[in-house]
N, C-alpha and C positions, 0 to 999 in steps of 0.2 A: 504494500500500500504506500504509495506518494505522501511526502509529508508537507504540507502548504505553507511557505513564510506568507508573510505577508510582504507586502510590496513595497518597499523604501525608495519612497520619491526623492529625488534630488532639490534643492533648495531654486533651483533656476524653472523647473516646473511651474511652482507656488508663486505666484505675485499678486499683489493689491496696486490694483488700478487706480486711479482719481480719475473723476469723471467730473468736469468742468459744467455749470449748471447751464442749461442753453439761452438759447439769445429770447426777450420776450417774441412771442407769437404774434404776428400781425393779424387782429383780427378783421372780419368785413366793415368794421367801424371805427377804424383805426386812424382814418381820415377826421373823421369826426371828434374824435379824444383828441387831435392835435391841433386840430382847430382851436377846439373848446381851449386847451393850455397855452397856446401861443398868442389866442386873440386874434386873429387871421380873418382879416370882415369880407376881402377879395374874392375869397372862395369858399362857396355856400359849401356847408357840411352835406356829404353825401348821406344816406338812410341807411341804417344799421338792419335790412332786411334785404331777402332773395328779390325785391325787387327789377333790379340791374341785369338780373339772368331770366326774366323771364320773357319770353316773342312772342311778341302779339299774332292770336288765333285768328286765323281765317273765318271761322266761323263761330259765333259766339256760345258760348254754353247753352242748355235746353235745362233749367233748374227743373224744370215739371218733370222732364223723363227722367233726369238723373232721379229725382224722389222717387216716382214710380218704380224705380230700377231699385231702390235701394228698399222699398217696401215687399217686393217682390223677394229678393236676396233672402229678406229678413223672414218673411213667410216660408221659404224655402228651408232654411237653418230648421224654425221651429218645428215644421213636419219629420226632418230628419231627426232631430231629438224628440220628436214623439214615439215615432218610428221605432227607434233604435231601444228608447225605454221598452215599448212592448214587445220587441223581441226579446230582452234579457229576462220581461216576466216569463212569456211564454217559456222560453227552452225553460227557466229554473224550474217553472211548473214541473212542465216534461219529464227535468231529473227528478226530480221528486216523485213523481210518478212510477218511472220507472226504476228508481231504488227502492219505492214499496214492492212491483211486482217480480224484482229479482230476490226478493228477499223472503219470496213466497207467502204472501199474505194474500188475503183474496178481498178485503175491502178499500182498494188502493183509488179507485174511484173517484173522486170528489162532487156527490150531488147536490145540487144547487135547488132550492125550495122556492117558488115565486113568493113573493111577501105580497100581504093581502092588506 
């Protein structure tokens, strides 16, 4: 049987790094903060939002459809989680079911009474 040293790393392996802190991040509002500090009256502060990146559509939104659309979606979800509940009743029934009648009992049935 091999007998395991363990591993003796050499001192040139091991080093501790410095890691210099980064430079501040320019944000999309950055124009704006240096305004606001400098006093800068020549040049209107730009808007601190996705404004700038957005292209004007061809065709303007339809808010009705989009609602309809999302009532629809929304109708759509809830059926599936209707759905989905009563299948999980049904099979547990099932097993239940059919754990009674493997287990040989013979009143495994479940009769249901009309309420009067």
């Amino acid at each position: 049987m091999k007998t395991q040293r363990p591993i003796v790393a050499e001192e040139e392996e091991h080093r501790v790094l410095q890691f210099r802190p980064r430079k501040p991040v320019l944000t999309p509002g950055w124009r704006r903060d240096l305004n606001a500090q400098g006093g800068r009256e020549d040049n209107p502060p730009e808007p601190n939002d996705l404004s700038r990146y957005e292209r004007p559509r061809e065709v303007p939104d339809d808010f009705r459809q989009r609602m309809l659309t999302n009532i629809a979606g929304f109708a759509f979800v809830v059926a599936l989680t209707a759905i989905g509940i009563w299948l999980v009743m049904s099979i547990a029934d099932l097993r239940r079911t059919q754990d009674c009648v493997l287990l040989g009992r013979r009143d495994c049935v479940q009769i249901t009474t009309p309420s009067i």
